[in-house]
Structures are given as structure tokens and as C-alpha cells.
C-alpha positions, -999 to 999 in steps of 0.1 A, spaced: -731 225 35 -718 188 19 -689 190 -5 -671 163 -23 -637 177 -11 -607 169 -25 -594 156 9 -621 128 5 -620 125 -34 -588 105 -25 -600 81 -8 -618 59 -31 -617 18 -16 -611 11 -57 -573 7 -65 -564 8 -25 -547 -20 -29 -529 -19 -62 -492 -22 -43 -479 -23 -10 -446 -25 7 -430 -58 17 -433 -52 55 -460 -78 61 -452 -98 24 -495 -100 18 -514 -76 -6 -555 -85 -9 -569 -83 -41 -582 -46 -47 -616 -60 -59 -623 -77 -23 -648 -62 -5 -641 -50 35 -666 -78 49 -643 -101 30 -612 -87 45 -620 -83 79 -633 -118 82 -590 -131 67 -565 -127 92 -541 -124 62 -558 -95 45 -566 -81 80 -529 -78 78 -525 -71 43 -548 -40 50 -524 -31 76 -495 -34 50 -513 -9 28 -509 19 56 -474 16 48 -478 27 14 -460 60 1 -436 61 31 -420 90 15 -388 84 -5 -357 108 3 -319 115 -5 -315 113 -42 -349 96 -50 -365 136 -48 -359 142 -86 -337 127 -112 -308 117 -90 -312 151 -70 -311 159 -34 -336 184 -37 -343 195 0 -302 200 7 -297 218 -26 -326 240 -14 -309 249 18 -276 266 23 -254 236 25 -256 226 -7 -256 242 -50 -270 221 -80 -248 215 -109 -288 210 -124 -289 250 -117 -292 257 -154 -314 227 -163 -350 226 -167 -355 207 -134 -372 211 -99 -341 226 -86 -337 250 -113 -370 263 -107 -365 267 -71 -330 288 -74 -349 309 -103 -382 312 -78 -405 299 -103 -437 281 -87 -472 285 -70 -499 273 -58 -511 255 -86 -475 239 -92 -448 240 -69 -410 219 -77 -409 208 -40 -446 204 -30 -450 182 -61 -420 157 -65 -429 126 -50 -398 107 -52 -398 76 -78 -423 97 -103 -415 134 -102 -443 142 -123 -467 127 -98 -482 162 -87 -492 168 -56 -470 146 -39 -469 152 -4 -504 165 3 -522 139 -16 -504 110 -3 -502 119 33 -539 125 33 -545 91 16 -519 73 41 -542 93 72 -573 80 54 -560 44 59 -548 44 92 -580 56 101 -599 27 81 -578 3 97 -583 20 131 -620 15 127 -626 -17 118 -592 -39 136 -616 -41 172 -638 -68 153 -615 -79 125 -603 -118 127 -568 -117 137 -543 -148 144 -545 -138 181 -554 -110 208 -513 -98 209 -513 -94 170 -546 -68 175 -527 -52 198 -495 -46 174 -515 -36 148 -534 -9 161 -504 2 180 -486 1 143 -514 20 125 -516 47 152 -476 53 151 -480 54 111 -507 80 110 -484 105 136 -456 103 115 -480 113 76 -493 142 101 -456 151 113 -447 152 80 -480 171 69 -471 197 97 -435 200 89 -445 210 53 -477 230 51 -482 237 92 -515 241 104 -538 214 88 -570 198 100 -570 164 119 -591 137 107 -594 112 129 -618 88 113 -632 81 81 -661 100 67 -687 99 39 -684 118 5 -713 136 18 -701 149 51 -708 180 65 -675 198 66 -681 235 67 -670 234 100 -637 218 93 -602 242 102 -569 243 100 -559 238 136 -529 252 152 -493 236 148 -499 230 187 -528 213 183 -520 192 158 -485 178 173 -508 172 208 -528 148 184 -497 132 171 -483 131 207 -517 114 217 -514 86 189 -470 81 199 -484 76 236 -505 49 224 -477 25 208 -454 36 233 -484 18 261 -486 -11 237 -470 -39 253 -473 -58 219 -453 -30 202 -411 -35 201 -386 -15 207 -365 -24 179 -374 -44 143 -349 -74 149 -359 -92 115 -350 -81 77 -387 -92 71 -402 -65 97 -383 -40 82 -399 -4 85 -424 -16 113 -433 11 134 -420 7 170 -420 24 202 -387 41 192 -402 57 163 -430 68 182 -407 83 209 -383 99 182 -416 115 165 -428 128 196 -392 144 203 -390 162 165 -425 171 164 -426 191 199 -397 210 188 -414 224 160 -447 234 182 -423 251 203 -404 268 173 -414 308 165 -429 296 130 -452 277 148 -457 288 185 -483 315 177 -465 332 203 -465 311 231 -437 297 250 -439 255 246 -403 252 254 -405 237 286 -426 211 271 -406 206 245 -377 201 270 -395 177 292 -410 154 259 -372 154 245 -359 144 279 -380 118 282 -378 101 252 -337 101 252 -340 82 287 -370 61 275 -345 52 241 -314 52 259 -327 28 288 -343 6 264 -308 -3 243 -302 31 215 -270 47 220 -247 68 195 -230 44 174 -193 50 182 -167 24 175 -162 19 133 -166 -19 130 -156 -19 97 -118 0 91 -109 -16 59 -136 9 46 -138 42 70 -101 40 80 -94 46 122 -97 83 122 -120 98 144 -148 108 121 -149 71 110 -176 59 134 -197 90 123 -194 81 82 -202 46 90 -237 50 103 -244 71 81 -237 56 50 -246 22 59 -278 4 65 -284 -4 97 -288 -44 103 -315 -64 124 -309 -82 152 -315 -83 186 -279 -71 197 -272 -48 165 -241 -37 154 -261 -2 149 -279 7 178 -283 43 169 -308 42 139 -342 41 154 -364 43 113 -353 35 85 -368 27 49 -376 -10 37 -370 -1 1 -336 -3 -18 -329 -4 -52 -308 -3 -82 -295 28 -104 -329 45 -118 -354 33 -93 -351 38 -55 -320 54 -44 -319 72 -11 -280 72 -16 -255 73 -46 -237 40 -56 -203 55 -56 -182 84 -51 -177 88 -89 -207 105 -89 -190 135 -92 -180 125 -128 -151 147 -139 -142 127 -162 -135 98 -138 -164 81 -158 -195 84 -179 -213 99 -148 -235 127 -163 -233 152 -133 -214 158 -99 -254 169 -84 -256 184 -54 -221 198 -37 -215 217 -7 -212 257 -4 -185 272 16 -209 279 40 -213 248 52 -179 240 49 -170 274 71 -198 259 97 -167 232 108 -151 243 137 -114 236 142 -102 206 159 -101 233 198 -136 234 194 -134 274 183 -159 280 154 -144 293 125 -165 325 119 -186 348 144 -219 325 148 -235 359 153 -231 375 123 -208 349 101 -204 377 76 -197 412 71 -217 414 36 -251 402 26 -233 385 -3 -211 359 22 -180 373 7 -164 387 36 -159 362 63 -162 378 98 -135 353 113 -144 342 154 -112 363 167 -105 336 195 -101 309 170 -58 305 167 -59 273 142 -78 282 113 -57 296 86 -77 314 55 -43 300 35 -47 266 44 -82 265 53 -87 226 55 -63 216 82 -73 214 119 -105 210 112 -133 190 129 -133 155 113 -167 157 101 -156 177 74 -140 156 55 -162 124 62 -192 156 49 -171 171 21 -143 163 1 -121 194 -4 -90 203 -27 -62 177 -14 -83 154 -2 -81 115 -15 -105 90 -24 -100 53 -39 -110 51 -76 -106 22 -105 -100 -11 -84 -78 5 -56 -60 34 -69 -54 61 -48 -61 97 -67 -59 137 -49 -89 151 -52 -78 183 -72 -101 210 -72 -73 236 -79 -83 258 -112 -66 237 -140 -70 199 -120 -93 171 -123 -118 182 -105 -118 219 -113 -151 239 -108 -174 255 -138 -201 279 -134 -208 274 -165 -250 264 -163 -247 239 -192 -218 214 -176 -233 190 -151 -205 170 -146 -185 197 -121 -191 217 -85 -208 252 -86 -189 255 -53 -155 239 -51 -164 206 -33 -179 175 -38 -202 159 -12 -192 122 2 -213 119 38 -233 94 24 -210 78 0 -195 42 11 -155 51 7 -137 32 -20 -170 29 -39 -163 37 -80 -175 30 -112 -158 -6 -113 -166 -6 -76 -201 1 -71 -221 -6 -41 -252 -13 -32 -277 13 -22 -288 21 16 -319 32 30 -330 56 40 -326 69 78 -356 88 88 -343 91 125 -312 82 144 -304 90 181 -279 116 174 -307 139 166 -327 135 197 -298 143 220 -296 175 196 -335 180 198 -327 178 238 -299 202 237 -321 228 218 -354 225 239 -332 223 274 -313 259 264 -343 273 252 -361 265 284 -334 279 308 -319 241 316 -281 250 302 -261 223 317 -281 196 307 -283 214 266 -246 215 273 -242 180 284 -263 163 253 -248 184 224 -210 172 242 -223 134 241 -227 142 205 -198 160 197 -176 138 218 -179 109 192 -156 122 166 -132 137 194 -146 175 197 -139 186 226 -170 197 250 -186 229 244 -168 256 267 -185 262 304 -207 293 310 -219 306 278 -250 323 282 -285 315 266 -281 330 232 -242 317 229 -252 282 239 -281 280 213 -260 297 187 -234 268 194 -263 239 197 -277 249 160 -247 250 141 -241 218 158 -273 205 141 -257 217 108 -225 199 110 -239 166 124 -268 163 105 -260 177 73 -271 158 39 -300 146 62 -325 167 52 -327 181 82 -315 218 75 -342 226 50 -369 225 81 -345 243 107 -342 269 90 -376 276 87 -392 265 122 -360 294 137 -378 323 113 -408 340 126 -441 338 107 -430 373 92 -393 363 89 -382 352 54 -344 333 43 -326 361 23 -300 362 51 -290 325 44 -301 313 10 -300 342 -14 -261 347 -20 -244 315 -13 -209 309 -24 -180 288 -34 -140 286 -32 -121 293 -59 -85 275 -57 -57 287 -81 -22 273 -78 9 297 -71 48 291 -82 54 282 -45 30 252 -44 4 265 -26 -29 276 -30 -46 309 -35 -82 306 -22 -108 333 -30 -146 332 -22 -169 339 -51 -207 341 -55 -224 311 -74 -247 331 -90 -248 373 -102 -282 371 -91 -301 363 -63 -311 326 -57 -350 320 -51 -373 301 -29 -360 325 -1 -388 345 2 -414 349 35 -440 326 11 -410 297 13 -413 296 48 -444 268 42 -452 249 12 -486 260 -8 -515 241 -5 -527 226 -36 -548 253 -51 -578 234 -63 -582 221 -29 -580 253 -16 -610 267 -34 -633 239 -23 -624 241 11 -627 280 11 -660 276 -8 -674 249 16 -659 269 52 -661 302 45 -621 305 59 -587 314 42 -570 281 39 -541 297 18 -507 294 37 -489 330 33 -477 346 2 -490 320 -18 
């Protein structure tokens, strides 16, 4: 049977060309034909560009100033919770298969449906154009044909990494194909099977001897490299091996082996953790300095960086209203500091109780962090002597407060002054629950990881990039496959590397499998958070009939009132009186878009409908 699917109905050559990215600076003219291109080393390239297209756009580009993925995850509440916005509709549960707030954002246009699927697919579809014609295209020399296929292979792994990490299984198209194709024989193919494809293509720009290991030139920026393919290769494996994905089969010792490799392979060829702050008059000399710097700053080009820990990270940047990964300036939080119209996305007081103290003792039991479904009584770690519920921000690890800024802290503000950030009930920065003020926390904190320091309304910076992938993340990914798979001093030794950088001391000696892993993913949480890497981890660690009640339903906040001795009374309190959506077994996966589910259904004969959905 021959169907015009949706998948193909895409790819139309008309309008291919209509914009591109300036990683290569040349864009054909959309009304060329291929013969024409092919035989122009300049469109040959320019074709090349187009694979770059729709990159996807992160941070605060997801909707309307909105980090949509962390605000769907348990580190972070909306003040948008009681607008008529994507985030709204994922706390109230509202969406299907037909329209869905996360499926369908696509980062500079939220109301460009269909977002993820549809421009993945069309990314794949390019790649594999590219891939099919660049053996007998005119090129400036034999090297550059090389580096091209070697870029467009690395390209199309990462738009099927990101396909996987979204919707799961999906087929793998590996060339182009006619409108009228026979596809009733077309599946979705196992997680497994997909990530070994995407493997297959990372092998083959890793072999490129054409291929760099770095982009050492503002004007290469967001070339693919052997890095990226190597830092792929590492994320993707540990999602084949997760339990949402692993169809019950044990791919952890794979995992562990691919992970190992490609720190060594990174590690040997000039990456390493980014760990001396060049840069004090900004991130001050304490020890979390190094770890706010890399994140909230671009990493430069150059053959002997200053940043050698970013391996990927996006070629666009922007003003206020167009592309912005970041915010401009810690006045974001608005308060009445300036005309800022909402604080967004602030932490909960779960993330914040994810912070160990400065021994290394975690503050709660990582088994069961609380007694109550609601989060509202704190089962405290009983071998942890520093924390105090009374004064619960002292002592703590230092990426805290280079993650969060709590009640005492201090930021710079209006050309150099120094102002306490007062969250106390009655202070500047006081909460409000109430749905229709944007400009305040839902949860008693404001979030600053990705905020240059000293950065205000009559200081504003520039905005960053992106950072798809930086090393700390693969020494993570190791330390999670290598405990999984039984190698425990080696998980050990690569979460320590990581913790070791803002002065934690090294996770204690003997813990057993589950205690180590329990350590290793809350590790993941503190390091990585605001980095949208939360959102998937908590999915990949549920089984395919697992859901996220336990962790997104009833998240909370601190409330802070003053007392007549000059402290603090702190009492937890729950956001919402209702349940928060988007927690259900159906949210494990994104839906697929529905229309393209009935034609593929009609054409194969086979459910194509993720779960629930």
C-alpha cells in the first residue's frame, strides 16, 4: 500500500532553503534546482548549512520567556501557573494528542505546532539528501567531502537523539524516499535499535580524520565535531539502557563501556572540567565560582580555550524578545526592582533540600525524602550534624547559592548597589500564591544559575548560548552506567571528579549498589539543574508502567516569617491545593501528532500511539 504520509509530506524541495543558520555564511536560492547545486561548491555547502536548520532552541526561548522543561520537572514552579500559557496547561493537565503545550512549542514561535516531530523529521530528511548526493557533488577539495559527510552524519544522530528522548521508539529513515513509497512495512523500532543507529552514524565522524575535535573559530560555531558525536553516543546509551526504554534487557554494561570510552577519548583529546574562575570581579573566589562561570557564560573559540569543558553549544544569540537561551539580568525576578513583568520559573524546596551540606551528608533520606505524599514532612538523613531546619541555608554545598538565591542572600542591583535578597513575609522579595501576580516566587526562591552576577536593569548583559553538552555530564553519565553495571569504584571515582570542583568532599567508601546510585542521581540534580536535564531523568528511571506522582504532583515552597528575635520562622507549604498535572503514566513520552498517527496506522496496520495518549 503507497500513502502520502505526513513523515514525507514535509519534505517538499520548495521553500528548503528559505533561512539557514550562519555556520557556513551561504544560503542557495530556494528556486535552484539540485543539478544546479551539486555542480557549486558554495551551494554544495550552503546545502550542508541547511541541515543545521531548527537546531532546537532551549532555556527561556520554550515559551514567552519560560523555561518550560524545568518548570515541568520538580525543580522548578511557574509564576505563569495561573496564565493562559503552555505551562499552565501542563500544571492543570490539559493536552493530547492533537495538541500538546510541550510537544508543540518550538522555541522562537510557540504557536508553530508540532514542533519537535515535524522539524526533527525535516532536519533527518536533509541529512539524508545531503548524504546521498555529497559522493558526486563538486566540492573545493577531497578533505572538505570528507568533513561534510562526517558533519551531516553527526547532525542527523543528534535530531534522532532528540526524537528518541521525546517520543521513544520511532522508525529510522535512512535515505530519502518518493511520495509514493511503499511504507506499510515501516515500524517503530525499539529505543535500542534506534540509539545503535545513532551510535553507527557518531562512529562515523568520530573515524573522519577531516572532522575536529573542537570549533576553534566564531565563524564555525555549532559545527558538529568528534566531541559532539562522542558526547551523543555517551547520553543516548544511557537512555537504551534506562527501564523506560530497555524492554527489559540489561544494556548497562554497554552503556558503561560507550561512557568510558568517550570520557577517555574527550579527556585525552583536550576537555576537562572547567575549574579555576577566570573572571572574579564577576563570580567572586568562592568555591562554587568556577561552576557559575561555565555555566552562565559562552564558551569562546580558540585553539587553547579558556573553556575546555563545553563540548556543543548554539550559534544563535539574541536580544530581549527573539532568541534567548538565558535571561539578561537577575532583575528578572521583578519585585519591584523594575518594570520586569514576572520572576518565571523559581526553584521548589525540593530542589533546594537536594543540596547536601558542606560534609558531604545529604540533607534528607535519599530513600524516601519524605514521610507524606504532599513533601511536607521532611524525613531528615539522621547522620547529617550541620543542617539546621532553623537556619536551613548555612553549611550548604556551594552550588546552592550559585543555583538559587535564598532569603539572605545578596545580589548587585542599580549600578553597584549591594541589596539582601529578602524573601521573609513582609520584604522585597516576599512570595504570592496569588495566580494573577507574575512578578513574585510560588516557592520562596528565585533562580540565578544561569544569570551573569551583577547583571540588572541599568546593567544588562548580553545573552549566552545555549549549552547542549558539557563534560561534567559525561563523567555523570559514566558514574551512572559504571554502578549500574557492578563497576563501583570507578562510578565512585567520576561523580568525586565532579563534585570535587566546588570543594565536596568525595562520596564516602563502601556504599553498596543502590546507595551509590541514589547518591550519583541526586548528584545529576544538583550539578545539572536548570539544564534541562531533569525533565528526561526522571522519566528514563520510571518503568514503562511507572508514572511521576511521587515527584511532580505536590511540590512545595518555604514560607519565611520574621520573629521579635531576628530570626526566621521557616514552614513548608504546598504550591498548589490541588494536584499538579503532566504527572501521569501518559507523560512518561510525548504524543505523537495525531493526524500522523492515523495515516501511519491506516497505511501499517500497527498501533503507533505512545501510551495513554
Amino acid at each position: 500500500m503507497k500513502l502520502n504520509v505526513i513523515i514525507l509530506s514535509l519534505f517538499t524541495t520548495i521553500g528548503l532553503f528559505s533561512s539557514c543558520v550562519d555556520v557556513l555564511d551561504i544560503a542557495p536560492d530556494g528556486s535552484l534546482t539540485m543539478e544546479e547545486i551539486v555542480a557549486d561548491p558554495n551551494k554544495v555547502g550552503a546545502l550542508l548549512n541547511s541541515c543545521y536548520n531548527n537546531v532546537p532552541l532551549k532555556g527561556y526561548t520554550s515559551h514567552h520567556f519560560e523555561t518550560l522543561l524545568v518548570a515541568a520537572s520538580d525543580d522548578g514552579w511557574s509564576s505563569d501557573d495561573g496564565q493562559n500559557t503552555r505551562i499552565a496547561k501542563i500544571y492543570n493537565g490539559v493536552g493530547n494528542a492533537s495538541s500538546h503545550p510541550v510537544r508543540d512549542m518550538s522555541g522562537e514561535s510557540s504557536s508553530n505546532n508540532g514542533a519537535y516531530w515535524a522539524k526533527s523529521w525535516n532536519q533527518i530528511y536533509l541529512c539524508n539528501q545531503f548524504l546521498e548526493i555529497i559522493d558526486n557533488a563538486a566540492v573545493n577539495s577531497e578533505q572538505e567531502r570528507e568533513r561534510y559527510r562526517a558533519e551531516a552524519r553527526v547532525l542527523r544522530a543528534f535530531f534522532y537523539s532528540e526524537l528518541v528522548r521525546w517520543f521513544g521508539k520511532i522508525p529510522v529513515l535512512e535515505t530519502t524516499a518518493a511520495f509514493d513509497a511503499d511504507f506499510s512495512g515501516l515500524k517503530r523500532l525499539p529505543v535500542h535499535e534506534v540509539v545503535k543507529f545513532i551510535i553507527k552514524d557518531c562512529d562515523a565522524g568520530i573515524a573522519c580524520a577531516e572532522l575536529p575535535w573542537r570549533v576553534t573559530t566564531k565563524s564555525e560555531a555549532m559545527r558538529t565535531t568528534k566531541a559532539l558525536a562522542w558526547a551523543i553516543k555517551s547520553r543516548m546509551s544511557l537512555v537504551a539502557a534506562s527501564p523506560l526504554f530497555n524492554e527489559g534487557n540489561d544494556y548497562w554494561e554497554e552503556a558503561y563501556q560507550i561512557n568510558a570510552a568517550a570520557l577517555k577519548a574527550l579527556t585525552e583529546n583536550g576537555y576537562e572540567l572547567f575549574t579555576t574562575c577566570t573572571d572574579i570581579n564577576t563570580y567572586g573566589d568562592g568555591k562554587g565560582a568556577a561552576f557559575r562561570q561555565i555555566v552562565a557564560s559562552a564558551a569562546d573559540y580558540a585553539v587553547t580555550p579558556r573553556d575546555k569543558e563545553t563540548i556543543w553549544q548554539h550559534a544563535k544569540t539574541g536580544t530581549m524578545g527573539s532568541i534567548q537561551h538565558h535571561i539578561w539580568h537577575i532583575g528578572y525576578i521583578g519585585c519591584g526592582m523594575d518594570n520586569t513583568f514576572k520572576c518565571a520559573t523559581c526553584p521548589t524546596q525540593e530542589l533546594v533540600d537536594a543540596f547536601e551540606t558542606l560534609d558531604g551528608q545529604p540533607v534528607l533520606n535519599l530513600n524516601k525524602p519524605y514521610w507524606d505524599e504532599r513533601h511536607l514532612q521532611p524525613n531528615y538523613n539522621i547522620n547529617n550534624t550541620l543542617y539546621d531546619p532553623n537556619n536551613p541555608y548555612v553549611n550548604r554545598d556551594p552550588r546552592l547559592h550559585e543555583t538559587a538565591l535564598c532569603n539572605g542572600d545578596q545580589i548587585v542591583w542599580d549600578n553597584g548597589k549591594i541589596w539582601n535578597v529578602d524573601i521573609y513575609e513582609g520584604g522585597r522579595h516576599h512570595i504570592s500564591l496569588d495566580p494573577s501576580d507574575r512578578t513574585r516566587s510560588r516557592t520562596g526562591y528565585y533562580h540565578c544559575k544561569t544569570v551573569v552576577p551583577k547583571m540588572s536593569a541599568t546593567n544588562q548583559g548580553s545573552l549566552i548560548p545555549w549549552k547542549f553538552f558539557r563534560l561534567a555530564e559525561i563523567y555523570l553519565n559514566l558514574a551512572e552506567a559504571a554502578a549500574e553495571s557492578g563497576h563501583m569504584a570507578e562510578a565512585k571515582a567520576a561523580a568525586d571528579v565532579v563534585r570535587d570542583r566546588v570543594g565536596m568532599p568525595a562520596l564516602p567508601v563502601g556504599l553498596n549498589k543502590d546507595e551509590l546510585l541514589l547518591r550519583i542521581k541526586n548528584e545529576r540534580r544538583v550539578e545539572l539543574a536548570w539544564e534541562e536535564i531533569r525533565y528526561f531523568d526522571l522519566r528514563r528511571w520510571q518503568k514503562t508502567d511507572g508514572d511521576l506522582r511521587e515527584t511532580c504532583t505536590w511540590l512545595t515552597g518555604m514560607k519565611i516569617t520574621p520573629k521579635e528575635d531576628g530570626t526566621f520562622a521557616y514552614e513548608r507549604y504546598n504550591i498548589w491545593t490541588k494536584e499538579r498535572g503532566g504527572a501521569q503514566n501518559r507523560d512518561l513520552l510525548l504524543p505523537l501528532p495525531q493526524d500522523e498517527v492515523n495515516r501511519m496506522e491506516a497505511v501499517t496496520g500497527d498501533k503507533w500511539q505512545n501510551p495513554g495518549w
